[in-house]
C-alpha positions in Angstrom: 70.2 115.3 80.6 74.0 114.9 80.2 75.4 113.6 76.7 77.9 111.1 77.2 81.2 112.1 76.8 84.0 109.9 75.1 87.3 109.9 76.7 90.1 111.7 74.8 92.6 110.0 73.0 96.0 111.5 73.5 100.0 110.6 73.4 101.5 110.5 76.6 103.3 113.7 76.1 100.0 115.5 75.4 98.8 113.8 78.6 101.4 115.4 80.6 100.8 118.7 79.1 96.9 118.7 79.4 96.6 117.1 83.0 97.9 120.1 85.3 96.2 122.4 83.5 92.6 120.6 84.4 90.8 121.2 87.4 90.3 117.2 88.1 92.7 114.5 88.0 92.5 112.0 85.0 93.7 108.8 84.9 95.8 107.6 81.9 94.9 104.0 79.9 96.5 103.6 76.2 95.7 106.8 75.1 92.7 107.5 76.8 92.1 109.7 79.9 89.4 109.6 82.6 88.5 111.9 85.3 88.5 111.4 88.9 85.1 111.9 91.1 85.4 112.4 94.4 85.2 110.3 96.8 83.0 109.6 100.0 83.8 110.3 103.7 84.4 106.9 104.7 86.6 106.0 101.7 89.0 109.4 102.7 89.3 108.2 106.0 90.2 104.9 105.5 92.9 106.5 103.4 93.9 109.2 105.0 93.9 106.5 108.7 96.4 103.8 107.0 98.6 106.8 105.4 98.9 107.9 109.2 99.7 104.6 110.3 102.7 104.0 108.3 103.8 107.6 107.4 106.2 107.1 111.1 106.8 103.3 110.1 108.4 104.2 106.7 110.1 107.1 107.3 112.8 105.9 109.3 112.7 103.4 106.5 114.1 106.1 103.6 110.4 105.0 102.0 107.8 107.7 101.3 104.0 107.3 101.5 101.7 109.2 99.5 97.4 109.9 99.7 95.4 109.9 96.3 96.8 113.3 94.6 99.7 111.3 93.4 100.1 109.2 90.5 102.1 105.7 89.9 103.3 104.8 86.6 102.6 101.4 85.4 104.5 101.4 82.4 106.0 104.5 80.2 103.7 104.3 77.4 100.1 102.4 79.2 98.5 103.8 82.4 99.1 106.2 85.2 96.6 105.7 88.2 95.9 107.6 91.2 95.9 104.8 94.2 94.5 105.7 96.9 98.0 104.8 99.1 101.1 104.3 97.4 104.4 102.9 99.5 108.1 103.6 97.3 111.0 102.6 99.0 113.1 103.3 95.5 115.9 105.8 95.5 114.3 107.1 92.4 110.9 107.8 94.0 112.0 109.2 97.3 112.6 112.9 95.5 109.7 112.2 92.7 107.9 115.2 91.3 105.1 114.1 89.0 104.7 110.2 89.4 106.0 107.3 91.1 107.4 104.0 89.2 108.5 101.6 91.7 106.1 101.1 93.9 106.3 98.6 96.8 102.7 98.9 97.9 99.3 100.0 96.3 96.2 100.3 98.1 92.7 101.1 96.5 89.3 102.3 98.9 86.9 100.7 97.2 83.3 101.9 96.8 80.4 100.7 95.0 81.5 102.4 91.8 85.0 101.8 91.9 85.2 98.2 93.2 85.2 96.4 89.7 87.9 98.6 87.9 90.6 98.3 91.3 89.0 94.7 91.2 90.1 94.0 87.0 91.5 96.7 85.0 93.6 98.4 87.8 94.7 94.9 89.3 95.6 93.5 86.3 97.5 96.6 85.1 99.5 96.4 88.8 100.9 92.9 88.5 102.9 94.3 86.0 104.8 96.5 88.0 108.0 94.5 88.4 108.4 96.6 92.2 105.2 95.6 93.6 105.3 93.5 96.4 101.7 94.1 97.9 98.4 94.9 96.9 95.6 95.8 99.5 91.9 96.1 98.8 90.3 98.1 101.6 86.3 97.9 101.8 84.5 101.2 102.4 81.5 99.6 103.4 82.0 97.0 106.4 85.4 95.9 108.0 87.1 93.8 105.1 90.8 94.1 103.9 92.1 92.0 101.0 95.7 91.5 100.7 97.7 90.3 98.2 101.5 89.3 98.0 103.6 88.7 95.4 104.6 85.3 95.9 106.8 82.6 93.7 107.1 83.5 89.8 103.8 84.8 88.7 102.4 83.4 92.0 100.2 85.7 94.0 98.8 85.2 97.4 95.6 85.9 98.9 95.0 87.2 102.7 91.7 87.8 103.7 91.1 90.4 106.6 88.0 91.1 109.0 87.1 92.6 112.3 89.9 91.7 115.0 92.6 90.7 112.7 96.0 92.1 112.6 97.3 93.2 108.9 100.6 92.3 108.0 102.4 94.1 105.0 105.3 92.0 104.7 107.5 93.4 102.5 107.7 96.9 104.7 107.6 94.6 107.9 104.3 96.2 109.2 101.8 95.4 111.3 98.2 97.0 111.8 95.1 96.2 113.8 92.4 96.1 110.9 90.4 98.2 113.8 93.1 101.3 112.9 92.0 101.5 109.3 88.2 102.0 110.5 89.2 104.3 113.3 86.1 107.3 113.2 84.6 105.5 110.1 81.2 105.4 109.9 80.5 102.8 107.7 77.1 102.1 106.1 75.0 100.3 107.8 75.7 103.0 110.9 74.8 106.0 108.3 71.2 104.7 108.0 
């Protein structure tokens, strides 16, 4: 039997110092870090499929597009997240090194065990990234994309997504088949 550990408590600074010298990647949340477990097949090519799809859309943009290994910033001193997909069209992000800080998209994989956290904690943390324009929930399990764009004031709206639709990310004037995201996925009830 494991004993259950309790994060670590830790100034930003210490955060910074500690995290590349680990052999996961931890997440950052007022002074408290928590590490990364790998994820499943399915959720990496989901990931790794919409990365593909607008890697040649955004770079004639001057945007950059990153995959999981790279952190965004949600504010100095409160969290730093690994999302799954991160679009920055920012001057300041295109020749990042350790984190991104104004992102214009975020989208989280979700899994059984990660679906309430991108759900609450993480999605409440995003909205306050004054950059964000779009946030994407991606389902790992069956064909199902949630999609939400910053709207008027503190307004956000809500686009649900299925089998046959066509995504639309707005603020990067993209379009997707859904189908593209689940290209080669085999999705749960298939693995049985």
């Amino acid at each position: 039997m494991v004993a259950s550990q309790e994060p670590q408590k830790m100034t930003i600074e210490e955060y910074f110092a500690w995290e590349p010298l680990q052999d996961l990647r931890y997440e950052y949340v007022n002074g408290e870090v928590f590490g990364m477990t790998g994820g499943t097949i399915p959720h990496n090519d989901i990931a790794l499929n919409l990365y593909t799809a607008l890697r040649p859309h955004l770079r004639a943009r001057g945007c950059r597009v990153n995959v999981s290994d790279v952190k965004v910033q949600v504010t100095p001193t409160s969290a730093y997240y690994y999302p799954d997909v991160i679009v920055s069209c920012d001057p300041q992000d295109i020749n990042a090194r350790k984190f991104i800080q104004n992102p214009k998209i975020i989208a989280e994989v979700l899994s059984p065990g990660t679906s309430s956290k991108d759900r609450g904690e993480k999605f409440t943390n995003y909205l306050q990234i004054p950059s964000l324009q779009e946030y994407l929930l991606i389902d790992s399990e069956k064909i199902s994309v949630e999609r939400y764009c910053r709207g008027e004031g503190r307004m956000w709206l809500y686009y649900p997504y299925t089998e046959g639709d066509i995504i639309t990310l707005s603020s990067i004037e993209f379009e997707c088949a859904i189908a593209h995201l689940y290209e080669g996925v085999v999705l749960g009830a298939e693995a049985e």
